[in-house]
Residue frames relative to the residue before (quaternion, step in Angstrom):
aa qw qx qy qz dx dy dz
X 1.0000 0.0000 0.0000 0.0000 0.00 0.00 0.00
X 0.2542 -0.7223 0.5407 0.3484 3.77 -0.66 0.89
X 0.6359 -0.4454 0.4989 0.3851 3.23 -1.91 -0.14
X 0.1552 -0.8120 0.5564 0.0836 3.68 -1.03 0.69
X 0.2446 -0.7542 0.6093 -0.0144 3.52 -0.66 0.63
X 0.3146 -0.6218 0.7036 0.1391 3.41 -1.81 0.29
X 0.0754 -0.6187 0.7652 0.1614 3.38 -1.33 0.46
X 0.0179 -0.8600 0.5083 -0.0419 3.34 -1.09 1.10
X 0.5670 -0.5913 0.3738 0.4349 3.85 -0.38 1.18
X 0.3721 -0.6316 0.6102 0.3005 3.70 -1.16 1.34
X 0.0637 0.8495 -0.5162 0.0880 3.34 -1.22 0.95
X 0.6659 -0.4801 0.2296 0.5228 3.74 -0.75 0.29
X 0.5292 0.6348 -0.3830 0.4126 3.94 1.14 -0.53
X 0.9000 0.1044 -0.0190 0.4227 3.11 0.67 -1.46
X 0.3648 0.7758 -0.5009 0.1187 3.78 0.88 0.08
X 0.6406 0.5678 -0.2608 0.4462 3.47 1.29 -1.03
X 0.6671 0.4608 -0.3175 0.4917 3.09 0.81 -0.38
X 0.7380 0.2135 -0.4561 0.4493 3.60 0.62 -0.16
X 0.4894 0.6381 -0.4951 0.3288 3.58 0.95 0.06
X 0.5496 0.5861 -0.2685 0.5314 3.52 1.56 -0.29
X 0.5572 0.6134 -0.4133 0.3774 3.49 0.98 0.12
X 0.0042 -0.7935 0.5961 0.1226 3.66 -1.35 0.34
X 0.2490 -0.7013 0.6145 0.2618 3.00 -1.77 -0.22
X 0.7671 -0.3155 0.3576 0.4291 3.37 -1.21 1.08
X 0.4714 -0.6034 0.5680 0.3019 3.66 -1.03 1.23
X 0.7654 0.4321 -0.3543 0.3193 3.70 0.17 -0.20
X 0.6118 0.6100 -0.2496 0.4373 2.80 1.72 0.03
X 0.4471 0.7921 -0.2691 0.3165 3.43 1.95 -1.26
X 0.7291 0.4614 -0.3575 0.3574 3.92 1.14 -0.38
X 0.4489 0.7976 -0.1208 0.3843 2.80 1.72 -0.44
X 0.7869 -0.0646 0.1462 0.5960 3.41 1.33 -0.94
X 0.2733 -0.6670 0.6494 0.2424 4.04 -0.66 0.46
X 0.7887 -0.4799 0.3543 0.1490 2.36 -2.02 1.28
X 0.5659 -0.6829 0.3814 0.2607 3.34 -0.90 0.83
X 0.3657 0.6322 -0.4455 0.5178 3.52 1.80 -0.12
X 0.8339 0.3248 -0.1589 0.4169 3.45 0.06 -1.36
X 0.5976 0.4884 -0.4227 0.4750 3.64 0.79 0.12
X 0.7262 0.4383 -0.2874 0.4449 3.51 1.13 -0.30
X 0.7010 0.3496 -0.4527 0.4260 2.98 1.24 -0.26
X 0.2687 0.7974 -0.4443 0.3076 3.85 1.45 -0.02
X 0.7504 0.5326 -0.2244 0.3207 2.84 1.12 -2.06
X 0.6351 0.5188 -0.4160 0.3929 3.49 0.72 -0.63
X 0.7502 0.2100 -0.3272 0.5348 3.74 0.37 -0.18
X 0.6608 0.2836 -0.5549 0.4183 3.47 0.31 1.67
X 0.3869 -0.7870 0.4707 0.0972 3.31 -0.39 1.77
X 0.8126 0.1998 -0.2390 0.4926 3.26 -1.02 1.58
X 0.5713 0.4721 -0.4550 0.4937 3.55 1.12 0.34
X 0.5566 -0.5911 0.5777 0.0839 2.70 -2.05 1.53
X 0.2111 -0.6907 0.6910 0.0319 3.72 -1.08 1.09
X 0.0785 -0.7112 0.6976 -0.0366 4.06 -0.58 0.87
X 0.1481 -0.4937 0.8378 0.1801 2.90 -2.31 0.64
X 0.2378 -0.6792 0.6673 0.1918 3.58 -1.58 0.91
X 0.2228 -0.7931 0.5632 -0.0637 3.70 -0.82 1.40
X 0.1855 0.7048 -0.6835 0.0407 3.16 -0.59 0.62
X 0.8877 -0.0530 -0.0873 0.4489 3.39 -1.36 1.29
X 0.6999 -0.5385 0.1898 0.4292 3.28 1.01 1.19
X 0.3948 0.7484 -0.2390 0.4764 3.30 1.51 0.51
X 0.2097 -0.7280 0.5859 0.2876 4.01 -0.06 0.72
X 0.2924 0.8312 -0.4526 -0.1369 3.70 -0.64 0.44
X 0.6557 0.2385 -0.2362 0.6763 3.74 1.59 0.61
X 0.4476 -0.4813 0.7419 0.1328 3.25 -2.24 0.00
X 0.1811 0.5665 -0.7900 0.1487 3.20 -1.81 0.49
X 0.1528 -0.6456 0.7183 -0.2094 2.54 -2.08 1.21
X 0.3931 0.7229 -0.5313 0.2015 3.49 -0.78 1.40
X 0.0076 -0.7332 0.6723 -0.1015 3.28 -0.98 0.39
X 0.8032 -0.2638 0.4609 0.2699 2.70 -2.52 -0.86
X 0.1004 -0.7306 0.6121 0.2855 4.10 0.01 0.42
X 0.4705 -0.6061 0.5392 0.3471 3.53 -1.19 1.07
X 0.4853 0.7247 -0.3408 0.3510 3.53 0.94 -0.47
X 0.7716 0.1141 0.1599 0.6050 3.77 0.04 -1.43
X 0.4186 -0.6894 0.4959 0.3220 3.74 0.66 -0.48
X 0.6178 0.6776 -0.3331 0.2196 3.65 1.02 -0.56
X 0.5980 -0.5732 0.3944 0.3978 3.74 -0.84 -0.02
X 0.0980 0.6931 -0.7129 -0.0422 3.82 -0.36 1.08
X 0.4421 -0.4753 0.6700 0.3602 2.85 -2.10 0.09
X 0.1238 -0.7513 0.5963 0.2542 3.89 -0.21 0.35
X 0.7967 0.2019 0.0331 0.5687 4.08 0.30 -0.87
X 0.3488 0.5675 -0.7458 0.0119 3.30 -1.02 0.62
X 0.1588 -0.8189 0.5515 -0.0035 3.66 -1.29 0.97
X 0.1373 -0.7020 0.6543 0.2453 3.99 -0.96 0.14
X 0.4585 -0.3554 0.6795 0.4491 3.51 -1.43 -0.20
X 0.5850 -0.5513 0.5258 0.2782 2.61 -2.11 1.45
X 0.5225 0.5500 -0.3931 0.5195 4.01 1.14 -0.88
X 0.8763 0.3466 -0.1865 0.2779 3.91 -0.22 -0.40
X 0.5279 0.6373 -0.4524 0.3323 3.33 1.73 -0.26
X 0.7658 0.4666 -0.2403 0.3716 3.50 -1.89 -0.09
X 0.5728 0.5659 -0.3410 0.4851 3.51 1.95 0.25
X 0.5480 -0.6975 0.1687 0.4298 3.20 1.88 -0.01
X 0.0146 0.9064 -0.3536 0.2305 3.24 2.36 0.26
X 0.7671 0.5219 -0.1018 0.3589 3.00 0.36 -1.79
X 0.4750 0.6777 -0.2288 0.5126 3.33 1.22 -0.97
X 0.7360 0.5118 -0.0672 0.4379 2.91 -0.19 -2.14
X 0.7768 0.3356 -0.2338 0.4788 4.16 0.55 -1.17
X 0.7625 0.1584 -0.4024 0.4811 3.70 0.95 0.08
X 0.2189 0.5038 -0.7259 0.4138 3.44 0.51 1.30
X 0.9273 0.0973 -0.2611 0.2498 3.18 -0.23 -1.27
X 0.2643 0.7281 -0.5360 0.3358 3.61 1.48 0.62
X 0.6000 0.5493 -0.2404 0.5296 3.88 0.90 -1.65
X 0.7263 0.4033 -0.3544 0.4292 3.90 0.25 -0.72
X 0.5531 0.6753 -0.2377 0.4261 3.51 1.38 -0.72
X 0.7829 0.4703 -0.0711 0.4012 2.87 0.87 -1.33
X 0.5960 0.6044 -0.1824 0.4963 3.12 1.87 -0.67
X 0.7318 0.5041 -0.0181 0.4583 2.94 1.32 -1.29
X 0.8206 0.2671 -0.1816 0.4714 3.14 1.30 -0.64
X 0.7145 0.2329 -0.1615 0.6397 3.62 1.94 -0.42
X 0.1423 -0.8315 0.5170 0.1451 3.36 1.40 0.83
X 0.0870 0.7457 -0.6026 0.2707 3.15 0.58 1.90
X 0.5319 -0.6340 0.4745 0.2999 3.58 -0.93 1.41
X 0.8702 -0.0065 0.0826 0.4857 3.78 0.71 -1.03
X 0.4079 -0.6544 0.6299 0.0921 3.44 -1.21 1.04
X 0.0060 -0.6467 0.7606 -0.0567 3.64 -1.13 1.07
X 0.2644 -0.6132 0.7423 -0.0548 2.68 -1.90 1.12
X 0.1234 -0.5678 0.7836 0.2197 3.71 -1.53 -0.26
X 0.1426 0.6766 -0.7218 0.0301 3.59 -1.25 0.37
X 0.5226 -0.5867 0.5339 0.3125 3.76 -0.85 1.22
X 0.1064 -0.8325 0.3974 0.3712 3.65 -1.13 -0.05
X 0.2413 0.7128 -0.5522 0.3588 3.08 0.97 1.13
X 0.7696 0.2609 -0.3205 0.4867 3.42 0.80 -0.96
X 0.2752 -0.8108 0.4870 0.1724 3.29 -0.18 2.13
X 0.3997 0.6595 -0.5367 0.3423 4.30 0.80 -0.96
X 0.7665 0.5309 -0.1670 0.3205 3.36 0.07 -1.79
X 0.5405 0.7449 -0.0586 0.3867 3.24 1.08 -1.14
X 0.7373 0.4194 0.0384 0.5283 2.85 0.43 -2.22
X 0.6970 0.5416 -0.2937 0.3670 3.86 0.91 -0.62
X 0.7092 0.5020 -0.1332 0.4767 3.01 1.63 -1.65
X 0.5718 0.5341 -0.4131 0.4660 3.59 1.63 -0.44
X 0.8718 0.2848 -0.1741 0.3585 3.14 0.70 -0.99
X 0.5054 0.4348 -0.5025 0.5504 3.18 1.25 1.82
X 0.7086 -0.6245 0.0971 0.3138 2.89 1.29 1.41
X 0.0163 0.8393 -0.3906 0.3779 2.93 2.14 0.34
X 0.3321 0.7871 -0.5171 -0.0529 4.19 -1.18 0.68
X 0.6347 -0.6153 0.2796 0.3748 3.02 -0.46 0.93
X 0.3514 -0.7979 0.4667 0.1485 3.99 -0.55 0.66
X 0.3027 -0.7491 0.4101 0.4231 3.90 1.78 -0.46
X 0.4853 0.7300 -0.3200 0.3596 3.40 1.34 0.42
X 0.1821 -0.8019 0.5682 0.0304 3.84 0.33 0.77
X 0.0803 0.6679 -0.7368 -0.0680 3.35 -1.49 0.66
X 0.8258 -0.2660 -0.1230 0.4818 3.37 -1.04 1.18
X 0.8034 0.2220 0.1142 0.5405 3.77 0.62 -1.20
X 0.6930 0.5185 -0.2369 0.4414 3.48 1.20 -1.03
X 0.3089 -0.5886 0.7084 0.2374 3.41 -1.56 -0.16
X 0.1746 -0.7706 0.5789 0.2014 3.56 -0.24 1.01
X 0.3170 -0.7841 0.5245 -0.0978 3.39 -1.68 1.07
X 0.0818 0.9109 -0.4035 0.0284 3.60 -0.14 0.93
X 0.2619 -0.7267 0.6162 0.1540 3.39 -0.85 1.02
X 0.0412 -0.8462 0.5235 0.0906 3.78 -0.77 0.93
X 0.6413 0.4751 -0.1985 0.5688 3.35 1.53 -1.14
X 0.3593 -0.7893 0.4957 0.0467 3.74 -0.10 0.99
X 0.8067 0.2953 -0.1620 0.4855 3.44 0.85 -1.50
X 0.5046 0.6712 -0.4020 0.3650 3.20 1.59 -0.34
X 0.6029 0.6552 -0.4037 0.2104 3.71 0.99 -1.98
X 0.5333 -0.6171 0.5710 0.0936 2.83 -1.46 1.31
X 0.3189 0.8029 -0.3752 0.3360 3.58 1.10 0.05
C-alpha cells in the first residue's frame, strides 16, 4: 500500500505550523525557510501555497505556480519535516503536487531546479520521471516533467 498525503490550502489554521517546519541542518542550503517562501508567494500571482498532511499531521510545504518570468509551471519548494523525511512523504506529496498541476494548470510540463549536490532531492525527482533539460539556473539544474500520466511518482 503506498503512503498517501493531503495537500491542503495554506491558511490562518495552519501557516504557523508549517512555518515551524525544518530540514536537517545539512540540508538548510538547499532550500529557504518556509517563512520566506510564503511570504515570496504573495508577490507571485497565481501561485499555489500547500500544507503536506499525512494522518492529519502537518508534515511538508510546497510551492508552485506560474513563473512571472517564462509563464511556465515550476514547482518552486517542496519540503518534509526534518522528523518525517525518508518515510517516503516526499514521494507521496509530488504525486499529488503533478496531479494538481495537471488538473488545475492543465500545464503540459512541471519544472523544477534542484542543486546537484543535494543528491536525496535529485534522486526523487529523477525517479519520478523528472529529466534534466541542460538548462542551469544560477546553481540549479533545471528539471522537467512532461508526460504527466506517465510520472513515476
Amino acid at each position: 500500500m503506498s503512503i498517501r498525503v493531503q495537500l491542503a490550502d495554506l491558511n490562518r489554521e495552519n501557516w504557523e505550523e508549517v512555518i515551524d517546519l525544518t530540514v536537517s541542518r545539512e540540508q538548510r542550503d538547499f532550500i529557504a525557510p518556509n517563512l520566506y517562501s510564503i511570504a515570496e508567494s504573495r508577490f507571485l500571482p497565481g501561485f499555489v501555497t500547500r500544507a503536506v498532511l499525512h494522518e492529519g499531521r502537518t508534515v511538508g510545504f510546497t510551492m508552485y505556480g506560474p513563473d512571472p518570468d517564462d509563464g511556465e509551471i515550476w514547482l518552486y519548494r517542496l519540503m518534509i519535516d526534518e522528523d518525517h523525511q525518508r518515510r517516503g512523504l516526499g514521494r507521496a506529496a509530488l504525486r499529488e503536487i503533478v496531479v494538481h498541476v495537471g488538473e488545475v494548470f492543465g500545464a503540459p510540463v512541471l519544472r523544477l531546479g534542484v542543486r546537484a549536490d543535494n543528491v536525496a532531492a535529485r534522486a526523487l525527482y529523477i525517479s519520478a520521471g523528472f529529466v534534466p533539460t541542460g538548462q542551469t539556473f544560477g546553481d540549479e539544474e533545471v528539471l522537467e516533467l512532461r508526460s504527466f500520466g506517465e510520472a513515476g511518482a
